[in-house]
N, C-alpha and C positions, 0 to 999 in steps of 0.2 A: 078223151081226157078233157075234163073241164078248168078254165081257167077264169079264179075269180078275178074280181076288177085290180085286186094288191099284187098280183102276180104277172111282175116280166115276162116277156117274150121266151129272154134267154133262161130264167129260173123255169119257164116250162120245156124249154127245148131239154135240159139237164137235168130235168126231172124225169123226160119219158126216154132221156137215153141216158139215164141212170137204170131206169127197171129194166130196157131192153140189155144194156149188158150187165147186170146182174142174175140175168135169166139164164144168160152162157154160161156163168160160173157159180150157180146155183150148186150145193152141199147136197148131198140125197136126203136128207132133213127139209129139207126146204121143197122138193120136189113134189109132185103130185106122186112119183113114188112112197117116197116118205110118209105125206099122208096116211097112204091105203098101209102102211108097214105100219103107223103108231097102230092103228085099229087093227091091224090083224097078228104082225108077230114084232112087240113093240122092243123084245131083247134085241132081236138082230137088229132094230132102227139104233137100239143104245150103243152095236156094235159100231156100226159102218155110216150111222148117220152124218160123223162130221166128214165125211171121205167126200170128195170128186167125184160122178158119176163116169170116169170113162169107162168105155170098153171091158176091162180086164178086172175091174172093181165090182161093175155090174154081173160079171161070168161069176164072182166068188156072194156075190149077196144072192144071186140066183141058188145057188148050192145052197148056203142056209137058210132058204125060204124050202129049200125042200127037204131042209133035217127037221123042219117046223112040224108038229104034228095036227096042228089048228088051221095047216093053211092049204087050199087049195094047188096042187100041182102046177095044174093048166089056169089058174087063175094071175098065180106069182110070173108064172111065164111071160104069160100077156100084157102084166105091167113094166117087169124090165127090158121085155122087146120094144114095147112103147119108148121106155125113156133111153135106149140105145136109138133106136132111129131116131128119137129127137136129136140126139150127140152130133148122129153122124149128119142132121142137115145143117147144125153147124159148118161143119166142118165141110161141109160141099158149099154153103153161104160165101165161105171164106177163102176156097179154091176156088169159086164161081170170081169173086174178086181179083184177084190175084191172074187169072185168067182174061181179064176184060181189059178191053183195048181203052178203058177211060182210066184217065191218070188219077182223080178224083177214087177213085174205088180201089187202085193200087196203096194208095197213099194215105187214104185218112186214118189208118190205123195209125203210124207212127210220126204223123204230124198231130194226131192226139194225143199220143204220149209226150211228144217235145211241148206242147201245148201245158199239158198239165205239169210237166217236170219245171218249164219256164216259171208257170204261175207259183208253183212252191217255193224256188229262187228267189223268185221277187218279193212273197211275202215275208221271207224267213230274213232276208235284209233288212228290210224297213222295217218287220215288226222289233229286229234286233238292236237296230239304232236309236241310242237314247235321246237325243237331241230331235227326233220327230214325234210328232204328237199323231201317231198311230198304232192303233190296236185292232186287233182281230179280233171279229167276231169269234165264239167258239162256234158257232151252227154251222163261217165259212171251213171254221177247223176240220169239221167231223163230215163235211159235203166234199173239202177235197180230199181228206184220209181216203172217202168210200170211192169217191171217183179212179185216186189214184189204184186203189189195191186192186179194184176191180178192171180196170187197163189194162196195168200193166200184170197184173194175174194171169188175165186172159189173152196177153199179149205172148207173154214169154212163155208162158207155161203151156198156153194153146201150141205154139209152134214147137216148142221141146218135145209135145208126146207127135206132133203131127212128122216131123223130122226122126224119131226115132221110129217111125211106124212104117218108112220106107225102106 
């Protein structure tokens, strides 16, 4: 990642752990699945592209990649096995965590959420009080919307299907 001379430390740190966890919670539209789906069977992308790629989502876009009559069997196969083992090294990334004797790798998931929940507090105060002569950026508006959704998305919603999966 290239960092020009106008650009923070921290505005690069938040930029490349912005795409790394927006890659967690990446839409199957968004996916290297999705891709190969616009070009080859683009109805089911219109079907299932806003969906979640888990597990059980990926079992049901496999089936209609094979009601597809344009589309290779063993080709549709090979792409949603790909983007299931992508899923699951999530999901071993973050039992590998959870697993590890360093407190740091335990924890920085939800001292990143108290993080960004803090920072929303605090802007939503100040920017609320009229007696301070502070305004927010929209660009911090729409950088902490994405940071937050994609957090705590992949925060609660990762553990909801990881907890009902035992």
């Amino acid at each position: 990642m290239e960092v020009d001379s106008e650009t923070t430390p921290s505005q690069s740190l938040i930029s490349c752990n912005k795409s790394m966890t927006m890659k967690e919670q990446q839409k199957i539209k968004d996916t290297e699945l999705g891709a190969w789906m616009l070009k080859k069977a683009p109805k089911v992308l219109d079907v299932v592209g806003h969906m979640l790629p888990d597990r059980g989502m990926l079992g049901i876009v496999k089936n209609l990649l094979h009601n597809e009559p344009k589309v290779d069997n063993a080709e549709a196969d090979a792409k949603v096995d790909a983007e299931i083992a992508f899923q699951e090294q999530v999901t071993k990334r973050w039992e590998a965590d959870m697993a590890s004797d360093v407190k740091l790798a335990k924890l920085i998931r939800p001292v990143t959420l108290i993080c960004l929940l803090g920072m929303f507090m605090v802007t939503m105060v100040f920017d609320s009080l009229d007696n301070l002569p502070f305004n927010v950026k929209d660009s911090y508006v729409s950088l902490l919307e994405i940071l937050m959704l994609t957090s705590f998305g992949a925060y609660f919603a990762g553990r909801t299907i990881e907890k009902s999966r035992k």
